[in-house]
Residue, then its C-alpha position, 0 to 999 in steps of 0.5 A: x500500500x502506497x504513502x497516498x492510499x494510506x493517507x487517504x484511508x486516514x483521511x476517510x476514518x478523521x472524515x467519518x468521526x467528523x461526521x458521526x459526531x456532528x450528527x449526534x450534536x444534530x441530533x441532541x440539538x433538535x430534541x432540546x428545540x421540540x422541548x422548547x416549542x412545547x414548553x412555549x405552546x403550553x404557555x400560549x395555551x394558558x395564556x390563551x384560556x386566560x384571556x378568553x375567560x377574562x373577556x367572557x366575565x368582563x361581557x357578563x358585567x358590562x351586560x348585567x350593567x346595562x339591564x340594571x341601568x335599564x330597570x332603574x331607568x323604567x323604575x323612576x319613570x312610573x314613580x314621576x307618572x304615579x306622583x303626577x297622578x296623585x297630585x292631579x286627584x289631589x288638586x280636583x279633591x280640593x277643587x270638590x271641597x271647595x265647591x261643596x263648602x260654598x253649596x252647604x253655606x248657600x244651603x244653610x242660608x237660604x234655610x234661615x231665610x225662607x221658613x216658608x220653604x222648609x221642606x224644600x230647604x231640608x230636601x236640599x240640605x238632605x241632598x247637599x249633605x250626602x253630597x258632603x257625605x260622598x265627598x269626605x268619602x272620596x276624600x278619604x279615599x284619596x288621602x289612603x290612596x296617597x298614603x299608599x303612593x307614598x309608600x310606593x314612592x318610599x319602597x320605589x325610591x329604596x329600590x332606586x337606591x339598591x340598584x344605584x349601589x349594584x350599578x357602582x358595584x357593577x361598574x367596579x367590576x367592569x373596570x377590573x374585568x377591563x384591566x384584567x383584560x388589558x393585562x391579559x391581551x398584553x401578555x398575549x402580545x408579549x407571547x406573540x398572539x394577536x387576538x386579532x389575527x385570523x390564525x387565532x382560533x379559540x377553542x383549539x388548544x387548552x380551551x376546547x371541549x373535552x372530546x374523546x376518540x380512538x385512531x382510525x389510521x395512520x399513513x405517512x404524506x409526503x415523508x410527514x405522519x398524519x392520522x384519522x380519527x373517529x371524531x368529527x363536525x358532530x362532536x364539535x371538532x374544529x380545524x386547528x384543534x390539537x387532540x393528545x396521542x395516548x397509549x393507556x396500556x403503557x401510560x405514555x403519551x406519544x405525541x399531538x395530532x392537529x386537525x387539518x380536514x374535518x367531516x361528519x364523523x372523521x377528522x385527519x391530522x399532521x402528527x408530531x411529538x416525542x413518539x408519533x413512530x409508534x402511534x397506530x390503530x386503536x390508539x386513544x385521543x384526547x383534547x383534554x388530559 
């Protein structure tokens, strides 16, 4: 063997572990990434619940505010309308009294002046005294009716009161759910989300609604790993929802599966996770652990 042949077969060995360790450190490098992205989609997903659950409690308070002001504002306006009406009774009573005062002073003048007529005089003053009578009746009547519309207005106004203090209470709550909110989307933007952006769609990740299936298949597109599952649009999966990959009879969670295609009663996924090589028929799936 020449100088050359052997230089050259040294060459190839220094070549090989070269090689062979940049591949482990290839290797090892990747794994340390998928760790790092899951830890940071977890994150996201908490933070994702939080924010929505702020804004659904803050849309809570501000509706709950509103009916408040709504019935208070209802409230004050049948007290204004019962308070003119009594003051109305009360002004035609007094007007009645009025008149019914000068009829008996009439009445009892023209009986002291015509003797002659006493049986018409007392037929008059029968007549007038009845009416007295009725009036101080109705007189009666309307001073229980106000009394009772007193009562009201005091109850009406009582009520005013309560549903001012709920309105301020409300409206405390309603600012804190704000802040809440505004901290909440802060700290969504600061993870890189936009609640406003179309690639945000709520209920996919750690919001969504516990559904349960099984691995239909497993086929392999293009070199990436994708599954059907036996859940679908009637057991409200979504596209971008994200279902864990179980294996029960191990205990081991093998990877994540995020709905690309959803039809009636099936759903089909991109694969990814620490062990999706051994995901197969039959396997459980999970939106919630």
């Amino acid at each position: 063997m020449s100088p050359i042949t052997k230089l050259f077969v040294v060459l190839h060995v220094v070549l090989s572990m070269l090689l062979t360790a940049g591949v482990v450190v290839f290797v090892n490098r990747v794994d340390q990434y998928s760790q790092i992205v899951a830890d940071w989609k977890q994150k996201t997903a908490t933070a994702e619940a939080h924010a929505t659950a702020a804004g659904n409690a803050a849309e809570t308070a501000k509706e709950a505010l509103a009916k408040a002001n709504a019935d208070l504002a209802s409230q004050v306006e049948t007290n204004r309308k019962d308070r003119a009406d009594a003051a109305a009774s009360l002004a035609d009573l007094n007007v009645k009294l009025a008149d019914a005062a000068k009829q008996l002073a009439i009445a009892q003048a023209d009986n002291t002046k015509a003797i002659a007529v006493v049986s018409a005089s007392q037929a008059a003053q029968t007549q007038y005294a009845q009416q007295v009578t009725d009036l101080r009746t109705k007189v009666d009547e309307l001073t229980k009716s106000k009394l009772e519309l007193d009562t009201a207005v005091a109850d009406l106004t009582n009520q005013r009161d309560v549903l001012e203090r709920q309105r301020r209470d409300l409206a405390e709550k309603v600012s804190l759910m704000d802040g809440q909110l505004n901290v909440a989307t802060k700290a969504l933007a600061d993870a890189g989300i936009d609640l406003k952006s179309k690639l945000f769609i709520p209920g996919t990740k750690a919001g969504a609604p516990p559904i349960n299936g099984v691995v239909n298949e497993v086929r392999m597109i293009e070199q990436v790993p994708y599954a059907t599952i036996s859940v679908g649009a009637a057991d409200q999966v979504i596209k971008g929802m994200e279902f864990k990959v179980i294996d029960k009879e191990k205990g081991d969670f093998l990877g994540v599966l995020t709905v690309e295609s959803v039809d009636t009663n099936e759903a089909t996924g991109r694969l990814y996770g620490p062990r999706v090589d051994r995901v197969h028929k039959g396997l459980e799936v999970r939106t919630q652990l």
